[in-house]
N, C-alpha and C positions, 0 to 999 in steps of 0.2 A: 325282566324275564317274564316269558309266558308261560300258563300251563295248557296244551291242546285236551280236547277230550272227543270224543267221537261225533261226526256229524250227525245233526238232526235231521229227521223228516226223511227216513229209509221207505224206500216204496215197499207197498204191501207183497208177501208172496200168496201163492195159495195153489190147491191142487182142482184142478176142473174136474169135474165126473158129467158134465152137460158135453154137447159140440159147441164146441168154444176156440176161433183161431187164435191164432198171435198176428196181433197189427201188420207188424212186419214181413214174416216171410210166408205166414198164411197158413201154415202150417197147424194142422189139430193140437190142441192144447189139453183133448181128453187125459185124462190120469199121468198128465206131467204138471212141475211146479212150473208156475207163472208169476210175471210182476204187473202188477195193475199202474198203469200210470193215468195220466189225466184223462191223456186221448185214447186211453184202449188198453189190452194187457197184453206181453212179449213174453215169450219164451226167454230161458234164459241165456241162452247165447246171443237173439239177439238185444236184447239190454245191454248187457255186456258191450258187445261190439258197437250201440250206438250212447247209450247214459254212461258208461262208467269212466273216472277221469283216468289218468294217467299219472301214475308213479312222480315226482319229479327227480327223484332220487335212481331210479332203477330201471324208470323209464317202459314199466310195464303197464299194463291193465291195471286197476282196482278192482277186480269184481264183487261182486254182491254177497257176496259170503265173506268178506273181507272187511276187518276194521278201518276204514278208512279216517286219516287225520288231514288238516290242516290250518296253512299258516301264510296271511298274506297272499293270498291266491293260488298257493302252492299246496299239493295235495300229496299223500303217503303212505304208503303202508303201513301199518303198525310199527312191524317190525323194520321197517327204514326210516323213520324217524328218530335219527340217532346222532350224539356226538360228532363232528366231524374229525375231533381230534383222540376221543380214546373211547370213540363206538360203543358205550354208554345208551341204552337206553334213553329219549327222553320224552315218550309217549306220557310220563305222567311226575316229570321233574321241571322245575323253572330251568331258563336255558336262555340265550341269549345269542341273535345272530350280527355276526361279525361280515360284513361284505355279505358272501353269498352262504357262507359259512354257518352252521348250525354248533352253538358249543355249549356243553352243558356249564354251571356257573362255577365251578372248582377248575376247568380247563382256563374258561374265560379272565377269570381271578390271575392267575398261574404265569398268562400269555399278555393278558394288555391292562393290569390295575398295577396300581402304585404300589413300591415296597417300603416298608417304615424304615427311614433312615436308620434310627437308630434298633429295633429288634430285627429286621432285616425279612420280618414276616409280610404276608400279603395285605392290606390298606381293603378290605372287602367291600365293594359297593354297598355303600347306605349306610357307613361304619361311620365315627365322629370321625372325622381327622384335622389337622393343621398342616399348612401347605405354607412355605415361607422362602421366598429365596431356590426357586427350581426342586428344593426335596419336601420329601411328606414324613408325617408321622403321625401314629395313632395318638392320639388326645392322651390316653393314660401314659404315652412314652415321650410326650414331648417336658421333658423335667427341667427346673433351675439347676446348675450345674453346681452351685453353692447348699441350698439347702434338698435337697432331690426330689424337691413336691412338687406335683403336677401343674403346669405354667396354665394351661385351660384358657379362657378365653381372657383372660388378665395380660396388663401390657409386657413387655420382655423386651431387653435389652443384650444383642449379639455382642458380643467380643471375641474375635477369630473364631472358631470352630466353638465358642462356649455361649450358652442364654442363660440371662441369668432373672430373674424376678425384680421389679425395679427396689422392692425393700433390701434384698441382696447385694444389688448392683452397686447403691447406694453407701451401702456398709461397708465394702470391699475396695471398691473403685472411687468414685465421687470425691471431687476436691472440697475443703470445708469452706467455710468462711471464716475470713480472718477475724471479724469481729463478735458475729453470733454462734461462730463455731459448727454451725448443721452446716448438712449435704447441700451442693452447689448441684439439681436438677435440670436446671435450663440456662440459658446465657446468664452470664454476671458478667462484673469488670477486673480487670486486673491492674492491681496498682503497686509496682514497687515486687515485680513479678507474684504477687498476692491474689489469690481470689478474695474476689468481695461480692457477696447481693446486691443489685442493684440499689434495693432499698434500704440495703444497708452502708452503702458508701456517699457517704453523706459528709458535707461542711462539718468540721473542727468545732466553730464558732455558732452560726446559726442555725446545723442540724439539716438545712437544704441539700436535697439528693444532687449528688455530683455527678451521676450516671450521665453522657452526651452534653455536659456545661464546663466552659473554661474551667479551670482550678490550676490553683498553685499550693505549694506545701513548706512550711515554716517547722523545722528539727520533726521530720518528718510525717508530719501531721497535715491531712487536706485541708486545704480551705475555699469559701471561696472567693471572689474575687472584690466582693462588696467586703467581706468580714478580713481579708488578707491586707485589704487599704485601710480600713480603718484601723488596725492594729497595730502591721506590721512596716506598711510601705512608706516614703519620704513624705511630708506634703510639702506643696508648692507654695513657694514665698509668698505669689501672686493671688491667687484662688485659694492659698489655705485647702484645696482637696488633694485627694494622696495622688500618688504618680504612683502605676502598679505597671507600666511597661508594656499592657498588654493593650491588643489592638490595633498595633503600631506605635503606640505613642511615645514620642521619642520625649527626652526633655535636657537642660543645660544644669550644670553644678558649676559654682562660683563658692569656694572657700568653704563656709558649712549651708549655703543655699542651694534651694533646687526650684527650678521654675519648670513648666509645660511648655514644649516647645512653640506653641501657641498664645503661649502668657508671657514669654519673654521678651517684656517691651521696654519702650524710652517710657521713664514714667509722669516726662514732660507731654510728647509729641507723639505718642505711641505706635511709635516706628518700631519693626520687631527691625531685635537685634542678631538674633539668631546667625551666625558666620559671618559678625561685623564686632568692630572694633567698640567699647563701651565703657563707660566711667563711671564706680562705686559714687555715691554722693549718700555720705551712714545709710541709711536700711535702703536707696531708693539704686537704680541703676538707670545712667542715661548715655543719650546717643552723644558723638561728637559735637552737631550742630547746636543740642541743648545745654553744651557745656560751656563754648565757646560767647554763649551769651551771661554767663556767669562774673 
């Protein structure tokens, strides 16, 4: 908004008592008021008729006895320098133009600023406001819906039509952890439809975070896949290392043995036997051809 004030640098008047013309129409100047300009002095009709600008509002004359304003190249009469919308004075009020439109700042407010969502009052240029989501609201009206202090430039989390403060949010909403029990804030994992921290879902056994790593689970406990074979899983007649299945890893069970399907050989000729026909010999197992030489 602007405030106008009267133009500067009004040419001088003054009353001649010498012979003295007016530039213009030549006419005696004796014992009448005159305007001294660079090039000479005028009568004052013609000043008028050639220096004075023109209204833009009323589209008359300004004359020299006249307060003249302006704005933008645009020039006025006092008394038309006004409101466009509730003809207001704004010779000496801030005011603000809209297109060609002149409004004072309670019109302008009223007509094109924002309304506070929630008090429904006007959002007044230069006010603090928060803007979120297409609506506005003034800073002291933007509140946590849980405790009703002012949210201000602190983070906030919406839920349908409500904000709430993330210590709020938190308290209210927020799934826990099954282990450490606090508030789940940003992604965790879920195990056994369970929130867990990241950091906090971890191996049974070794305490290795299990967050994006195979794991398997022994009476419902994670583990992981190094601490589940050494525990829990078969080991292999052959290699003596566990068979945990994962992988792909397929393997063969014979009576109370279990071999890797990679380890089940003649343990003559080391032909795998794997979907062939094979003969126990005490701890060893062999192929047909190495029995047949027996």
């Amino acid at each position: 908004s602007t405030v106008l004030s009267a133009g500067e640098g009004t040419p001088q008047t003054g009353t001649m008592t010498e012979c003295f013309d007016c530039d213009n129409c030549k006419e005696s100047l004796y014992g009448r008021k005159y305007i001294q300009m660079d090039n000479g002095p005028y009568c004052i009709p013609c000043y008028d008729a050639h220096f004075a600008n023109t209204c833009d509002e009323c589209k008359e004359l300004i004359g020299h006895d006249c307060r003249e304003l302006y704005y933008e190249d645009r020039h006025y009469h006092e008394h038309c320098f006004r409101c466009f919308r509730c003809d207001r004075s704004l010779a000496d009020e801030p005011f603000t133009c809209q297109g060609e439109e002149l409004l004072c700042n309670d019109c302008y407010c009223s007509e094109f600023s924002s309304k506070c969502i929630a008090c429904e009052k006007t959002v007044m240029p230069g006010s603090r406001k928060l803007e979120y989501n297409g609506q506005t609201w003034h800073e002291h009206c933007f509140i946590c819906s849980s405790c009703q202090q002012p949210i201000g430039s602190r983070s906030f989390i919406p839920d349908n039509k409500d904000y709430y403060c993330v210590p709020c949010y938190e308290s209210k909403f927020a799934p826990r952890c099954t282990r450490c029990k606090k508030t789940l804030t940003k992604g965790g994992v879920t195990y056994r439809d369970e929130p867990w921290h990241k950091e906090c879902f971890v191996c049974t056994g070794c305490k290795t975070p299990l967050a994006g790593q195979q794991f398997t689970s022994q009476d419902d406990n994670p583990y992981c896949i190094k601490c589940f074979g050494n525990l829990y899983a078969k080991k292999c007649s052959a290699c003596t290392k566990p068979i945990t299945g994962f992988g792909g890893g397929k393997y063969v069970s014979f009576e109370d043995r279990h071999w890797h399907h990679n380890c089940f050989n003649c343990a003559r000729c080391n032909t795998s036997l794997v979907g062939k026909g094979f003969i126990p010999d005490n701890d060893e197992i062999l192929c047909r051809d190495c029995t047949s030489d027996l």
